[in-house]
N, C-alpha and C positions, 0 to 999 in steps of 0.2 A: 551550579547552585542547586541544593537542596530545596522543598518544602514542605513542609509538615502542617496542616492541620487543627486547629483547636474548634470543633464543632459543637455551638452553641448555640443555635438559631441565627435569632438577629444580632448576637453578641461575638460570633465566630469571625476566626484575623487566621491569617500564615503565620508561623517560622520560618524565617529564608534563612540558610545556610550554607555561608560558602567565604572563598577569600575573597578581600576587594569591596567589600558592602558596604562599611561605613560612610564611605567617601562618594560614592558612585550615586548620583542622583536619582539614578533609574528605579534604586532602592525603595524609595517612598513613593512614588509615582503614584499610586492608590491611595492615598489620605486625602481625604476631604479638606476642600479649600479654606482658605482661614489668611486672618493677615499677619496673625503674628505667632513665631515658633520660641520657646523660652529652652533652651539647652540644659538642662539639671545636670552639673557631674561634681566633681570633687579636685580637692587640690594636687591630687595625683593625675589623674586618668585627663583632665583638663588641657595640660603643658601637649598632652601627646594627642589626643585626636581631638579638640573642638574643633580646631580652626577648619581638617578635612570634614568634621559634619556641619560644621558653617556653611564651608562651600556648596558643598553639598544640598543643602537644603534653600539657597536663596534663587535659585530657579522658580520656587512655590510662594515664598514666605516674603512679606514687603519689610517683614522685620522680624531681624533675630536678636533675641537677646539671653544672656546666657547669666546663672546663678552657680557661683563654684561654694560648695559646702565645707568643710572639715574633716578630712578622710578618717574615716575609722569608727568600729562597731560603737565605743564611746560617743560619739555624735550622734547615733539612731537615736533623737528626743526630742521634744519639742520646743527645746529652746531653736534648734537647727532647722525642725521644719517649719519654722518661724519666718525663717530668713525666704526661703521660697515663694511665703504668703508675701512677705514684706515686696518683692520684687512685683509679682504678679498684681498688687493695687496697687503700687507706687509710679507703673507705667500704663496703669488703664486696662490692664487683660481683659479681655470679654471672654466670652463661654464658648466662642470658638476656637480659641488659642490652643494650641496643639504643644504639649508640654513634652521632650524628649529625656529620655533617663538613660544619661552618657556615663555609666560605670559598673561598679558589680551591685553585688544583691541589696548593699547599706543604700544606695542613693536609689534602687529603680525602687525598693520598699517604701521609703520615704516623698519620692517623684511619684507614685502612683496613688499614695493616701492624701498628697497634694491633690492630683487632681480629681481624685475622688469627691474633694469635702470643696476646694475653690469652686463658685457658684451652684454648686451642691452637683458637679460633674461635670470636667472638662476635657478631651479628648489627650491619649498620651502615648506614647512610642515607646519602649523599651529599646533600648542598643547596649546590651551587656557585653562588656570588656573582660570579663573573669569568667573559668571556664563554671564556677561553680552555678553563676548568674545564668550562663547560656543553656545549661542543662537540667535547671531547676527551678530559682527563686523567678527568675524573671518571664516564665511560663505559669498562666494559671491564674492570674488577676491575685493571688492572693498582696497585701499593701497593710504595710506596719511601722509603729516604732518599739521600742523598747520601754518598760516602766525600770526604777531598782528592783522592783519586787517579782519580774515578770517577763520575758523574752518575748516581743511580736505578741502581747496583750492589747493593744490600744489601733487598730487599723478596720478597714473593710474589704470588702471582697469587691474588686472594680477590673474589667477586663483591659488589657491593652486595644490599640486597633492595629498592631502590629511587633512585630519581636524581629530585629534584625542581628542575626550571629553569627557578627564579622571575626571569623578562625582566623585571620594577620593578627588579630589583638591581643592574641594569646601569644604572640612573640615577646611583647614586652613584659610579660607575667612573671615573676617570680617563682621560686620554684618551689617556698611554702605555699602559694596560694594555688596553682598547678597541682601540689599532691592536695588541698582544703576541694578541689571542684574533684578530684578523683573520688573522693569518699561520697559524695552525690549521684555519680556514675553508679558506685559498685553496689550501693544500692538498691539500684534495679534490679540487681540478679537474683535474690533472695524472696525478692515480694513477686516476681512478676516474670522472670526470663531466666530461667539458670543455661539457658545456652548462651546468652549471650554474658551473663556470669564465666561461662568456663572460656570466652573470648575475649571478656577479662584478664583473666589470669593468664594468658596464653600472650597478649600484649602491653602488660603491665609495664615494661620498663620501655617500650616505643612512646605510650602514652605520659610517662613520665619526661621523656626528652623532647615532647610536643611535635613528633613527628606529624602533620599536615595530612594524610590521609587517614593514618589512625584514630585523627582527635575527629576529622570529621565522622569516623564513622561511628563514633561514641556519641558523641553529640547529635546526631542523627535519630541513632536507635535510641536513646535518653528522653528526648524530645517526642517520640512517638508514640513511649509508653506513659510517658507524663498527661501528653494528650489525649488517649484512650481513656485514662480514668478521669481528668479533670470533667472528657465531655459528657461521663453516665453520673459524676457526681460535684459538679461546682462547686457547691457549699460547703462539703465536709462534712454531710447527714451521714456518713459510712464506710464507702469504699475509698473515697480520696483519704481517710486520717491512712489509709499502709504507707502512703508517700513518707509519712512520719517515721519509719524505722530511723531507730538507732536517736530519735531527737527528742523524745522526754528523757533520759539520763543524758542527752548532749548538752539542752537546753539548761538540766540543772549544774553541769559543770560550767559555764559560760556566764551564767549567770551569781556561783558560788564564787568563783576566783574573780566575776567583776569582767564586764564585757571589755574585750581584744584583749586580753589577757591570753587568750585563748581563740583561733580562727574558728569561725559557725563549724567549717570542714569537719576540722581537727577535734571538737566535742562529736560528731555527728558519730565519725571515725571509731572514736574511742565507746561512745554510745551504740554504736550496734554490736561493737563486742560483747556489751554489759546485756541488749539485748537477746542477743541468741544463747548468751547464757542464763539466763532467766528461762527463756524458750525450751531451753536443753534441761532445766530443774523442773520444768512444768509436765517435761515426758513428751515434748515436740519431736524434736530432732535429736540426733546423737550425738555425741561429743566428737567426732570426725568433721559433723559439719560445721559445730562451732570452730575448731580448729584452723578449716581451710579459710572458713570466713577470717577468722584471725590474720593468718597469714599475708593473706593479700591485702587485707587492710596496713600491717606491717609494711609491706612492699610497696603500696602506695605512698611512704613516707609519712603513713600518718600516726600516731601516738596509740596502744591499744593497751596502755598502763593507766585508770583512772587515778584523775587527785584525789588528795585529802582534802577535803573542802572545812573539817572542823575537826580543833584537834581532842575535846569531848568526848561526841556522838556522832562523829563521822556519817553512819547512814543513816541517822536522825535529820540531819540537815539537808542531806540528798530528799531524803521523803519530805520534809516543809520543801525543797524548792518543784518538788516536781507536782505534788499539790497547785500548784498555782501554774496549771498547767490547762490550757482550752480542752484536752479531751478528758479532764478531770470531769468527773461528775459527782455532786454532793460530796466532794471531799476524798470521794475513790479514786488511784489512781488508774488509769488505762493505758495500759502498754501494749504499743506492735509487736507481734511477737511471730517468729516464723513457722510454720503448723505445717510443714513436709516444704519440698523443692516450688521453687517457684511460685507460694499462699503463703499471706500473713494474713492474720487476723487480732480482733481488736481484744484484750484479755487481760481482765483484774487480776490480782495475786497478791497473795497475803502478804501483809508487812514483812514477817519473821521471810520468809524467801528472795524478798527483795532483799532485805540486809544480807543477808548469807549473798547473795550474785554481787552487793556494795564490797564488802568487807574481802571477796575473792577479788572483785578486779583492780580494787585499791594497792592490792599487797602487792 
């Protein structure tokens, strides 16, 4: 077993990483006592591990009770995270109830702005099932749902008190959602590690077949560079928006075509292509590195052709959707863009070049 770090004063939890952990009671062993555990997951991830995190957990808990959601980005709303409040005063929760989030990044977003706002903050667990969960959304207290108008608009920033990233879970994973967490990974290498970028590319297709020692050591180093910058900026005043590569033009394809239309991955994928060519017209980087980046995003199985989102003014609707974007400011859009190996920085640019980088990765 792995652990990693999230260092925030009084607000800092582990990463534990390793196989064997959802089930293993030893896992929670450190959570604050409380009587009753609520299981958050979905009608997927539900059939396969609640009953091992039931077990699990009732060594601690005098009562578990568990709320299965409606799988898929389409359910990130409020009519769904309805259903979690509805459980939680329908059986008396009190404010020490320890809320666990049994799936990928749609339920731990949604399980963490639950426990965010239920008696104005209640204690909660991440145990992400998806590799994309284990390596990103479910690290970092960020907690959301979806508007139409708007991707991860309407949530708070609330920390977990613990992140447990059981690698056996990734056995049952599909292997669209397998290359959607890969594009999270590859990530890192552009803003923050191009060594571990060219270790990447060097195990793209082990990482692909979920070979057990490769995923852990993505998920490891993932997780370490995630935590470095959550603990110098929580909030998002700066250095945490580079986590955002590739996700204001991913956000706006996910959001154009109509959420699960499209996997968060599979936009992110396709959005750092659109990004580091943008990067590359602005006189970053050179067209070799856009390239390789390309490539391996290819190889990950992920899509680096964007949609038509309108059949009009195509990058007209790209720019309204990415406008209503959090690092938007006064209607300017702000994009990550890569500024040499291993730095991204935050950086306006003019309508007329974003069309031009639309209308190139459309075709």
């Amino acid at each position: 077993m792995a652990q990693v770090s999230i260092d925030l004063a009084e607000r800092s939890y582990p990463i534990i990483i390793g196989a064997g952990l959802l089930g293993n009671p030893a896992s929670y062993q450190q959570l604050p006592a409380a009587t009753t555990a609520v299981i958050v997951s979905n009608s997927t991830v539900a059939p396969l591990y609640a009953k091992q995190l039931t077990q699990a957990l009732q060594h601690r808990f005098a009562r578990i009770l568990q709320v299965t959601l409606p799988d898929g980005e389409a359910h990130k709303d409020w009519p769904t995270l309805q259903l979690i409040f509805d459980a939680l005063l329908q059986n008396g929760c009190d404010r020490k109830t320890v809320l666990f989030a049994l799936g990928g990044g749609v339920v731990g977003d949604m399980t963490g702005f639950a426990a965010a706002s239920y008696m104005r903050g209640v204690p909660f667990v991440q145990v992400p099932t998806t590799l994309l969960a284990q390596v990103d959304s479910s690290v970092g207290g960020k907690t959301a749902i979806n508007h139409p108008l708007g991707k991860n608009m309407i949530g708070a920033f609330y920390q977990p008190q613990l992140v447990v990233c059981d690698l056996d879970a990734l056995k049952t994973l599909p292997a669209r959602e397998m290359s959607a967490g890969l594009a999270e990974i590859i990530k890192y290498g552009p803003i923050a590690d191009m060594a571990f970028f060219g270790w990447i590319e060097a195990h793209i297709d082990q990482l692909r077949a979920g070979d057990p020692a490769t995923l852990a050591h993505a998920v490891q180093r993932s997780c370490e560079i995630k935590a470095d910058v959550v603990g110098q900026d929580e909030r998002e005043a700066g250095l945490r928006a580079i986590l955002n590569f590739g996700h204001t033009f991913g956000h706006a394809i996910e959001s154009g075509l109509g959420y699960g239309a499209w996997l968060h991955g599979e936009g992110v994928g396709c959005g750092m292509v659109m990004a580091a060519q943008l990067s590359q017209r602005l006189g970053l980087i050179d067209t070799a590195f856009v390239e390789r980046l390309k490539s391996l995003i290819e190889r990950a199985g992920l899509p680096v052709v964007a949609p038509v989102l309108s059949a009009t003014d195509n990058a007209g609707r790209y720019l309204d959707l990415m406008r209503v974007d959090k690092k938007a400011e006064a209607g300017e859009i702000r994009f990550i863009v890569i500024d040499g190996p291993s730095k991204a920085a935050l950086r306006t640019a003019p309508d007329g070049l974003v069309r031009q980088v639309i209308d190139a990765c459309c075709a």
